[in-house]
N, C-alpha and C positions, 0 to 999 in steps of 0.2 A: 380385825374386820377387813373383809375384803371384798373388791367388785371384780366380776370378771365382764368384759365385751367381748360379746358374737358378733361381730360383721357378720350379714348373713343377705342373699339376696338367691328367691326361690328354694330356700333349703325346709322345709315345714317339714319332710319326709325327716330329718332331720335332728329339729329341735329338740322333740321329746328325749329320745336318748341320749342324746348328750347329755341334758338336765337332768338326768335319771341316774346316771353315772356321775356329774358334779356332786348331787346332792349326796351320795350314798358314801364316795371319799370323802366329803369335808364333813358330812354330820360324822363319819366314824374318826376322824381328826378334833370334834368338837368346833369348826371354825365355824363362824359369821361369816356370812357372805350375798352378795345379790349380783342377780345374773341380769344382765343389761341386753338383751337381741337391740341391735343397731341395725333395723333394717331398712336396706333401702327402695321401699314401696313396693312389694314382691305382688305381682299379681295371683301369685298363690295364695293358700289357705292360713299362710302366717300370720297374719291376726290372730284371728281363732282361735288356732295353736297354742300363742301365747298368753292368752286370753285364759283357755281353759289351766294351762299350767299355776296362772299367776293366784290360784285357786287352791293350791297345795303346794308350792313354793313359793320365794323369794324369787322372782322372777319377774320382768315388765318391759313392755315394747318400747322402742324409741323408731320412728319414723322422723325423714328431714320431707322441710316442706320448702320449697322453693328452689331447688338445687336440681343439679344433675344425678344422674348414679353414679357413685364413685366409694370404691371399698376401702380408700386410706382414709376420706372426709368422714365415713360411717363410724370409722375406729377414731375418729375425732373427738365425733359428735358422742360416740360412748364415754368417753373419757373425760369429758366436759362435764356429761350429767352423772358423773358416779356419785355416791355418795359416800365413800371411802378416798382416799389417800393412794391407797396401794392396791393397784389395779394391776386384771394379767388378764392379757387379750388373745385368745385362741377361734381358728376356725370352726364352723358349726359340721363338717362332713365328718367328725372322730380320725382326722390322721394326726390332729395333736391328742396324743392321751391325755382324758381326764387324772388319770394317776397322778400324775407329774404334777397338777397343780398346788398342794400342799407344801410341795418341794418346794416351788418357786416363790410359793409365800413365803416360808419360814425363809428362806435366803433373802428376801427383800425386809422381814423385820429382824433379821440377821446387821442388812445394812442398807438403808432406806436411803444410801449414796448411791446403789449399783443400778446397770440396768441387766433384767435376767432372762436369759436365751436359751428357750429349746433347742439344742443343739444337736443336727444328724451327723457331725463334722469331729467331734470330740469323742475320745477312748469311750466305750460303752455306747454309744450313738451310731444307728443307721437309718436305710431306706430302704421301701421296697424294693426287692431282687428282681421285680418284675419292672422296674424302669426300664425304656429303651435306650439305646447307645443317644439319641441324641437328647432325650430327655434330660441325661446325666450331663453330658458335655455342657448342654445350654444352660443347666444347675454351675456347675464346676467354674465354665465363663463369665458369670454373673458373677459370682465370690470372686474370683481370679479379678477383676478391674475394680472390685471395692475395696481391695486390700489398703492403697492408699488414706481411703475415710477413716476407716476402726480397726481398731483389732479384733475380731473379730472370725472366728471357724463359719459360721453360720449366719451372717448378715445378712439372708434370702431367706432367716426366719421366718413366719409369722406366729409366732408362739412366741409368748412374751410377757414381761413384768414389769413394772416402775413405778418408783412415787411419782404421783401427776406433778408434784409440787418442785418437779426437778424440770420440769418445761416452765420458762418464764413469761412466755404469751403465746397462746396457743394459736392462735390471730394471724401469729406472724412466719408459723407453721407452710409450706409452700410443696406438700406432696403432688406426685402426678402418676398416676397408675395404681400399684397394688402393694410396694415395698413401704408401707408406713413405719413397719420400724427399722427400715435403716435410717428413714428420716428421722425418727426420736433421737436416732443413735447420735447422729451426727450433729442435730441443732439442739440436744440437752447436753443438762450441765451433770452429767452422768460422772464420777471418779472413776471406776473402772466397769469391764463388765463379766460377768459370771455368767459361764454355761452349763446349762446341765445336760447329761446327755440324753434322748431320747430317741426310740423308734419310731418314726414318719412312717404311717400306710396310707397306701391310696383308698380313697374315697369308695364305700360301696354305695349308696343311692346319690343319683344324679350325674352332675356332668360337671368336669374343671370350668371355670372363668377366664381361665388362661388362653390366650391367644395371638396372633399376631398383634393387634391393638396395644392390647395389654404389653408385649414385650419392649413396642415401639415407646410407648407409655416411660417404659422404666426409663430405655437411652435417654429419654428429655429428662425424667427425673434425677438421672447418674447424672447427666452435663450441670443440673441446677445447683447438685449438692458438691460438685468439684468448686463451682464457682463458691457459693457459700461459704467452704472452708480454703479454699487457696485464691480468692479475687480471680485476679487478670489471671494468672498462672492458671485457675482452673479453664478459665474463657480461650488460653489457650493450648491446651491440650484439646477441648475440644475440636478448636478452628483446627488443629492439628490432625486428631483424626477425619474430618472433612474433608481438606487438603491430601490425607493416604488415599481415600478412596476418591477421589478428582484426579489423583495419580496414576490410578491403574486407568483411569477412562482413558486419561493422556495418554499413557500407554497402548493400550488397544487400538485407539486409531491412529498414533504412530506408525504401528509397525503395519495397521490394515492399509495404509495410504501406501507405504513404501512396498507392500503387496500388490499394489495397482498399479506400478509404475512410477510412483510421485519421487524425486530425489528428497533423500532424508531430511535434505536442510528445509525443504518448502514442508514436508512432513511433519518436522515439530513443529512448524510456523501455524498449518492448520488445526493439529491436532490441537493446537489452543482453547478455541471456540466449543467443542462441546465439555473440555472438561471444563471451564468455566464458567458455563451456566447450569453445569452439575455442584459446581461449590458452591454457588450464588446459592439454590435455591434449599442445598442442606443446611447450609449456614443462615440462613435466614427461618428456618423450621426448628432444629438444633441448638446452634450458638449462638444467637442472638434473638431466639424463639419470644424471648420472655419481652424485647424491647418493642416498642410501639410497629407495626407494621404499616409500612408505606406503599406509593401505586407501585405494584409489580414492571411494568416497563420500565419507569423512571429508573430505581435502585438494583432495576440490571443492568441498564446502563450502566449508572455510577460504577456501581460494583467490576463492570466492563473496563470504563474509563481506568479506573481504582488499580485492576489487575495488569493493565498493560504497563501500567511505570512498571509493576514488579519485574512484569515478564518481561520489558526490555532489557532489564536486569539480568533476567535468568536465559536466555536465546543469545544474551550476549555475552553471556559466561560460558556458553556451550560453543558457541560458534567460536570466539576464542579459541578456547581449549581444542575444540574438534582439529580446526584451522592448522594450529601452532605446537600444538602438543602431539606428537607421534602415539605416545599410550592414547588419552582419551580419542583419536580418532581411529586408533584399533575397538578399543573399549566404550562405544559412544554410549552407551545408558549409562554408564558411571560418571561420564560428563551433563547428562540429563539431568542424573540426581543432583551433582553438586550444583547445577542451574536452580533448582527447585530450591535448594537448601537454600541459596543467600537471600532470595529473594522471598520467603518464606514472612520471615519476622514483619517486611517492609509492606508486606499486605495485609497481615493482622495489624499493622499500628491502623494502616489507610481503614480497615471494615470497620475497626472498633470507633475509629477516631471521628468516621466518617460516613461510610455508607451507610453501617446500621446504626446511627448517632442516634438515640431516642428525645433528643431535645433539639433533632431537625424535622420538620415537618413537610 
């Protein structure tokens, strides 16, 4: 027996076919099964829709009441009210093949340990040829910086299978954006996981969900689930990619001051100030997104205060070097870097420990 979840929001063009194509592989597989629409309050005709299906199928609406819209809370809320064990959650626009879902069953009562992934990533698996170059990249990027969490070809699934019985409170589940099963991936008790391969096509009726939101979405959700699975070390990777991109700002106006006449020593001195309040405020959106949020003026300051120990640190490791060292004052950005480097660690102790302390008020 088995449940499938549609997260669906505005898809009623939609429903029917897909359910039409569920129902016609698994009656010819012989399986049990009930189709769960998770939707979340579509101002379309999806009621209706579901309504009239639930008429000659296994089929029934699930709407959240009190919540926001959110596509990974939807595949929650499906998954919560199955009433099966061993659940496989695909999109409702047909780019996950109905086909494939038998497959994925019989692999899950194969081993009701794994978790199971539609795979575009693995021998036999692809995507439409009609992606754009950056489509693809911004696909390939996303995999490329999860590699850490899973193993995983395809962790930007959403095509997917698990005994629910393998998450141990679901409560304590903490998605943000659209990737809900990398989060299963990463906070179940999953033994390993199985791919199969399938063809991804894009969507003929309607429009993607994806979009800048959504993408910004995932980075908070990628920074929550580093932290989850590596603590401090994931908190600081984060603060770390912050810090690269507060690097290039330092950078910029570095070299734009020393364009204007400014001697390069007063140049790094200034360039300080905007990448600084460029860390403060990713890092407090980002890396410490999740802790209590304080007045904005106050904890740029601190944050201010906080970064000057470092960077006495690091301007006085440059100036040093630049000074005294023949190479680094040929080579001055490679004296830049190493300023950045030492004092790098001594300001994620200060933000963690301090600025964004969530039990200071």
């Amino acid at each position: 027996m088995l449940s499938i979840v549609v997260p669906t929001y505005c898809e009623a063009d939609n429903i029917p076919r897909l359910a039409e194509r569920l129902n016609d592989v698994l009656s010819a597989e012989q399986i049990t099964y009930e189709l769960i629409i998770s939707d979340d309050n579509s101002p379309d005709t999806t009621n209706d829709v579901v309504l009239a299906l639930s008429s000659k199928l296994p089929a029934r609406l699930l709407q959240p009441v009190g919540r926001d819209k959110d596509l990974s809370l939807s595949v929650i809320d499906g998954i919560k009210a199955a009433m099966h064990d061993l659940v496989v959650v695909m999109d409702a626009d047909l780019s996950h093949p109905p086909e494939m879902v038998p497959q994925m069953f019989k692999a899950l009562q194969q081993n009701s340990e794994a978790f199971v992934v539609g795979s575009r990533y693995v021998p036999g698996g692809s995507f439409d040829r009609d992606w754009s170059l950056f489509r693809f990249l911004n696909s390939y990027v996303a995999t490329l910086i999860t590699k850490p969490l899973v193993s995983c070809q395809d962790p930007m699934s959403g095509f997917f299978g698990l005994n629910r019985t393998k998450i141990a409170d679901y409560d304590r589940l903490n998605p943000l954006g659209y990737k809900i099963g990398l989060e299963l991936m990463v906070r179940g008790k999953f033994e390993h996981i199985i791919e199969l391969p399938i063809r991804f096509v894009d969507r003929e009726i309607g429009e993607s969900k994806l979009d800048l939101g959504q993408q910004l979405k995932f980075l908070r959700h990628l920074r929550r689930l580093y932290t989850a699975k590596f603590g401090t070390l994931g908190e600081f990777f984060s603060y770390g990619l912050v810090g690269a991109s507060g690097f290039i700002v330092d950078l910029v106006f570095y070299y734009l001051l020393q364009f204007l006449g400014a001697p390069h020593q007063i140049a790094r001195a200034l360039s300080f100030w905007p990448a600084v309040s460029w860390n403060w405020l990713l890092n407090r959106i980002a890396t410490f997104g999740d802790r209590e949020r304080r007045p904005h003026g106050k904890q740029w300051l601190e944050f201010v205060l906080a970064s000057l120990l470092g960077f006495s640190i690091n301007w006085g490791v440059y100036y040093v070097l630049t000074t005294y060292v023949s190479f680094f004052d040929q080579y001055r950005l490679v004296a830049l870097v190493t300023g950045v480097g030492v004092a790098s660690v001594f300001n994620f102790v200060m933000s963690s420990l301090y600025v964004y302390n969530e039990k200071r008020k």
